[in-house]
C-alpha positions as CSV (number, residue, x, y, z in Angstrom):
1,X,94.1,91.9,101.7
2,X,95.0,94.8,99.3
3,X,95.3,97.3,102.3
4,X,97.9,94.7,104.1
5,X,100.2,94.6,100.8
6,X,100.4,97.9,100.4
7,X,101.1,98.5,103.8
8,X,103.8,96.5,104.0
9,X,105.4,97.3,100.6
10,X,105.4,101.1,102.5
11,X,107.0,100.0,105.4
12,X,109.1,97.5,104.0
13,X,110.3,100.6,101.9
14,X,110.9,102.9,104.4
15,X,112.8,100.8,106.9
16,X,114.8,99.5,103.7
17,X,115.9,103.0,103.4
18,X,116.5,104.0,106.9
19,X,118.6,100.5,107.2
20,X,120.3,101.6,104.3
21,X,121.3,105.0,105.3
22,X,122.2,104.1,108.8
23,X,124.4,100.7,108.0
24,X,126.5,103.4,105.2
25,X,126.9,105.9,107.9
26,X,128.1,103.3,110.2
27,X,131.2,102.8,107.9
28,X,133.7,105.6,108.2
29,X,136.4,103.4,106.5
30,X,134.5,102.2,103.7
31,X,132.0,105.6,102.9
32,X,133.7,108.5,104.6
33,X,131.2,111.0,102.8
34,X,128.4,109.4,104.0
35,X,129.9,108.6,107.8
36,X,131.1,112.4,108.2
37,X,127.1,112.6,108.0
38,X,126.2,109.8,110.3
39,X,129.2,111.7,112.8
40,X,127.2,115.0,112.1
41,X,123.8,113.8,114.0
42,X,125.6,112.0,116.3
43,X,125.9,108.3,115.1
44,X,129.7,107.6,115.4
45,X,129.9,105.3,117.9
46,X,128.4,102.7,115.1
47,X,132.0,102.8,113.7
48,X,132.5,99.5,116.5
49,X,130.1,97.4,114.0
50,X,131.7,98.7,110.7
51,X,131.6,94.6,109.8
52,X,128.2,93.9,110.5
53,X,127.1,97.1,108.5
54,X,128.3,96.3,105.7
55,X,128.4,92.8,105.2
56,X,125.2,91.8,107.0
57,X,122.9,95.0,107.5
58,X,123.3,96.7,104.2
59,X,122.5,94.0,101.8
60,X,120.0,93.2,104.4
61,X,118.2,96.3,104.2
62,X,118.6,96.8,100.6
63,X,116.8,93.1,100.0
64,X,114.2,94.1,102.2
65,X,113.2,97.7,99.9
66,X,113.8,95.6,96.8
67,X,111.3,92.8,98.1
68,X,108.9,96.2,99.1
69,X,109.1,97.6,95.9
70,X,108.1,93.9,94.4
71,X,105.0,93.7,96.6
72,X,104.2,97.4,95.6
73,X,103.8,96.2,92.4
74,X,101.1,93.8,93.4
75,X,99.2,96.8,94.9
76,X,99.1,99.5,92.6
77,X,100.5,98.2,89.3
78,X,102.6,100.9,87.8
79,X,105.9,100.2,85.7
80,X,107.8,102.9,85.9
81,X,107.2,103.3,89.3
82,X,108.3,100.3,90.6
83,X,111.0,100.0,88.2
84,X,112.4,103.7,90.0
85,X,111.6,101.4,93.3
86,X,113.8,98.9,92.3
87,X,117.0,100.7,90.6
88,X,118.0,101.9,94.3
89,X,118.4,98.4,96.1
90,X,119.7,97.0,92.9
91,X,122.7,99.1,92.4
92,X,123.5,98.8,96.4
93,X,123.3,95.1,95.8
94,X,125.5,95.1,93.1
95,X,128.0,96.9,94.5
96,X,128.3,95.2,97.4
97,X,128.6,91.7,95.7
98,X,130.1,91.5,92.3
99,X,131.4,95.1,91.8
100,X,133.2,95.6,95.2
101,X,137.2,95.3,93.7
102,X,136.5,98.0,91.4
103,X,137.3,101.9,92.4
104,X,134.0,103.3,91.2
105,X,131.7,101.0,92.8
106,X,131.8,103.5,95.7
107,X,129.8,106.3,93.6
108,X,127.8,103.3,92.5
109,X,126.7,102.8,95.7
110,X,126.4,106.2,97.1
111,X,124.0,106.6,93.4
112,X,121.9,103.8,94.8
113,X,121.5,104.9,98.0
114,X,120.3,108.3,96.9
115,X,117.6,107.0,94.1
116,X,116.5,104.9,97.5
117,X,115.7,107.9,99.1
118,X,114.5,110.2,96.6
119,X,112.0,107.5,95.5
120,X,111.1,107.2,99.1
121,X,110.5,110.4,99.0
122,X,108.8,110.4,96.3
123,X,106.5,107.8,97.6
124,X,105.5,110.0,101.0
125,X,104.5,112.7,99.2
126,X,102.6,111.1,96.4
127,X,101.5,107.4,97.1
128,X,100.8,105.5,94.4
129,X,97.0,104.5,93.7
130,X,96.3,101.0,91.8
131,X,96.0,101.8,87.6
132,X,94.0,99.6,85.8
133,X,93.2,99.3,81.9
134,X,89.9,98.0,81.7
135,X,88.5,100.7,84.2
136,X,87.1,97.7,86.3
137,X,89.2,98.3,89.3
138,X,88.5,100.4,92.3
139,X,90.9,103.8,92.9
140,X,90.9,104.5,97.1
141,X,89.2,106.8,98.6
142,X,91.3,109.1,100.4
């Protein structure tokens, strides 16, 4: 049952990332930094489904690597880690709902989107391994 968590608080986390960062580069009107990107590798016929992105997909995505991060806490316990996990999603989520009218929700967003990564990043390189206090719990064998 541990093995299954964790494996889907890591791919729940990585598609919450890659929704993330596709659904913004969708946008051109709304994120032109990150669209001139998305038009770079090729993704700007998205700019059709500029609505969906952003009102449906993005929010989407970013529940989806905040719910991942949650279950990651199940699995290997760390603080700090999951609350770097969390930050991300949170600030996209903000800024999409309550702090949308407001001219520096943009950087807010594009802030969020970029702690998303690097902590997914983060994560590839060094996954976490359960911590416990009394020394009674198993670490994985790799």
């Amino acid at each position: 049952m541990q093995r299954i968590m964790n494996l889907l608080a890591r791919l729940g986390d990585k598609a919450g990332v890659l929704g993330t960062l596709v659904s913004a580069m969708g946008c051109a009107a709304c994120f032109p930094a990150i669209a001139s990107l998305g038009a770079a590798v090729g993704l700007g016929f998205l700019s059709h489904w500029e609505g969906l992105f952003i009102n449906t997909l993005l929010p989407l995505f970013a529940a989806v690597a905040l719910v991942a991060n949650v279950l990651g806490w199940f699995s290997h316990r760390q603080c700090k880690r999951t609350i770097l996990g969390m930050i991300g999603p949170s600030m996209v989520l903000a800024t999409l709902f309550p702090l949308w009218d407001y001219n520096w929700s943009t950087y807010l967003l594009y802030a969020g989107i970029a702690m998303m990564l690097a902590t997914s990043i983060w994560d590839m390189y060094s996954p976490a391994n359960r911590r416990c206090d009394d020394g009674a719990c198993e670490v994985p064998q790799k």
